[in-house]
N, C-alpha and C positions, 0 to 999 in steps of 0.2 A: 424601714425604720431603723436601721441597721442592726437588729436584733440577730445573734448566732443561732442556727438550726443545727440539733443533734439529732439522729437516728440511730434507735438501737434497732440494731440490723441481726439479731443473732438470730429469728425464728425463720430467718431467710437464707443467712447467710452470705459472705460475698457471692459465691457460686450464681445464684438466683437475683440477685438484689444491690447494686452497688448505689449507694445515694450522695454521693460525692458528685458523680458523675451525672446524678440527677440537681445536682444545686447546692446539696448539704451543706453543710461548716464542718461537721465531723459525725463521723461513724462511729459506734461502738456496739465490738464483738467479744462476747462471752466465748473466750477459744476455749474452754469448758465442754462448750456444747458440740454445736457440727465441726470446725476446723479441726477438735483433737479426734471428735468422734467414736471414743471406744469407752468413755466414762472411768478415765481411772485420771484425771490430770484438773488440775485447776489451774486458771488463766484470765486475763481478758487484754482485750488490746483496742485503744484508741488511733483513729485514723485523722488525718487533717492537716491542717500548714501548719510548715516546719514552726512560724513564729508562736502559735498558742500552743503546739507540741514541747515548747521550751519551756515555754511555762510552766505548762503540766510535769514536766521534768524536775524543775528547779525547786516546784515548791509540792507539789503531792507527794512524789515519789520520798523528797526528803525531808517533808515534812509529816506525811503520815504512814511510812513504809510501804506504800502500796508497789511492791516490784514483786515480781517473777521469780521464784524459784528455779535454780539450772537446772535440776532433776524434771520437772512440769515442763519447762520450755522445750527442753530435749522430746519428752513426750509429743510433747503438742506438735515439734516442728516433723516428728517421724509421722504421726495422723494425719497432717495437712496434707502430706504428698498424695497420698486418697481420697481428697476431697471431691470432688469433679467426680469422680468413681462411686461413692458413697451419695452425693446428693440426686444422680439419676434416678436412682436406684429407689430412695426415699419419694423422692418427685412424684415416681410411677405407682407407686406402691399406694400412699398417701392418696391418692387420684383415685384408684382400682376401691380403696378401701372406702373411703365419702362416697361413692356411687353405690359399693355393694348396701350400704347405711342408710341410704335413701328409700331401700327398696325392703326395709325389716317393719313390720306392722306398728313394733314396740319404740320404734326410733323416735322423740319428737320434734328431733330438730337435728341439719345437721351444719358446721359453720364451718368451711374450707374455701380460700377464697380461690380452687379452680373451678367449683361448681356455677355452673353461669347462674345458678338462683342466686350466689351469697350476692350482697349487694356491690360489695367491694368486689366484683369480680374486674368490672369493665377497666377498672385504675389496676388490679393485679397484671391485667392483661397490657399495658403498657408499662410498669412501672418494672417486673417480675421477667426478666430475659431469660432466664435459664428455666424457670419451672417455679410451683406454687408451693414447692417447702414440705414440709415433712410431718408437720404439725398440725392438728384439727379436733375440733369441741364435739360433742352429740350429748346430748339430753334422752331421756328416756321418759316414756308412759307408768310412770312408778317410783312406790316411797322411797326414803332413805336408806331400807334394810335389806331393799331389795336391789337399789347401787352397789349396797357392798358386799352381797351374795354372789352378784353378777361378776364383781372381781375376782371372788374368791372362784371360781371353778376354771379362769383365764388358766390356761398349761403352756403356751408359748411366748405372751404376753406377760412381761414383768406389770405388778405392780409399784411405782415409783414416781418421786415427783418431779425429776429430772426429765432431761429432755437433749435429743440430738446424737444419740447413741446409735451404735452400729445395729442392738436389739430394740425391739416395740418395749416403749414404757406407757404406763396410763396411770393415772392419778384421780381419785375422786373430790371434785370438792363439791361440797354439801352446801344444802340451801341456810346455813348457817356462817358459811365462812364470812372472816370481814372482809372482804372483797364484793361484795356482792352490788354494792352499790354503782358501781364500774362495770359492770356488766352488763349485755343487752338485757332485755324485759324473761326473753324465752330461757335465759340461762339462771334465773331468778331460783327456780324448784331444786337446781342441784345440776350439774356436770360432769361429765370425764373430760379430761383433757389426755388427746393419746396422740405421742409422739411416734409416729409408724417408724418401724425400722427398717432393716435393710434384708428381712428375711424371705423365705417367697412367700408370694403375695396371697398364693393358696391360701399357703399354710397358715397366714394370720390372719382369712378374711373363716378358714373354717374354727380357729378358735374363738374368734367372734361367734359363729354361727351355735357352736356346742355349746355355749355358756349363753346366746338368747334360748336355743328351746329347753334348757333345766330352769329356764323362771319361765315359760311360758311366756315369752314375749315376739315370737314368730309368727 
């Protein structure tokens, strides 16, 4: 219908995910996230033909400032060269960590699309070349006070709302956020969203583990 398809690719990353290459009209990456990878830069960058690139040039850029700071791009382009290094790394981890999650009493769901339950798996599995991303939801057997207890005892795990950092970030959102209507049905009672980092995988699957048995959720 000659309608343009965008993909924002940043939970994948190009590393994992190139959709261009799958069909797209254009890409868009939050270099913020995994390309800068160390959480101190802000960025984004659009991908696509040169001709609606022009455009984007002639009238975003100079019509509502949206350019890059050289301080930030400088960042971002020193991050990139780790990237490929950094996303194995997240891949494996993110992977080790959704399985360790699956197997917690208190867990009530878990949504990562390497897990061959998530539904999206079979489309991850062709669509995902490098690996299934860094990023993954779980839900818990329990109220509101007891989400944000379970953060508060995390010691290697930041809490944060950010996402795509060289450390593990997690974020709560509650059965109150306006979002919720966007969400599956099981993510309806409240959420983590935890961006796995790049630490060993021990080490973040036992900070997990010490903060389920202080709520009694093991």
């Amino acid at each position: 219908n000659g309608a343009l398809l965008s993909v924002d690719n940043t939970f994948a990353s190009p590393y994992n995910q190139r959709p261009i290459e799958l069909g797209a009209d254009f890409t868009i990456e939050s270099l913020t996230k995994y390309i800068n990878g160390h959480g101190d830069a802000m960025g984004g960058a659009i991908i696509g033909k040169k001709e609606y690139l022009d455009i984007i040039r002639a009238q975003s850029q100079v019509n509502l400032g949206a350019t890059i700071s050289p301080f930030n791009a400088w960042l971002i382009m020193r991050g990139s060269v780790t990237l490929p290094l950094r996303m194995r790394q997240h891949n494996e981890n993110a992977l080790r960590v959704a399985k360790y999650l699956q197997t917690v009493k208190g867990v009530s769901f878990v949504a990562y699309p390497g897990l061959e339950s998530h539904k999206g798996h079979d489309i991850a599995v062709k669509q995902m070349q490098g690996g299934f991303g860094g990023v993954l939801s779980f839900g818990l057997h329990a109220d509101h006070d007891t989400y944000n207890r379970f953060v508060s005892h995390l010691k290697v795990i930041t809490s944060a709302v950010s996402l795509g950092h060289d450390e593990s970030l997690i974020v709560f959102l509650g059965e109150n956020d306006e979002r919720q209507y966007l969400y599956p049905e099981e993510f309806h009672g409240g959420f983590f969203r935890f961006s796995v980092g790049i630490e060993d995988a021990e080490d973040i699957i036992a900070d997990l583990e010490q903060a389920f048995a202080k709520e009694g959720l093991l």
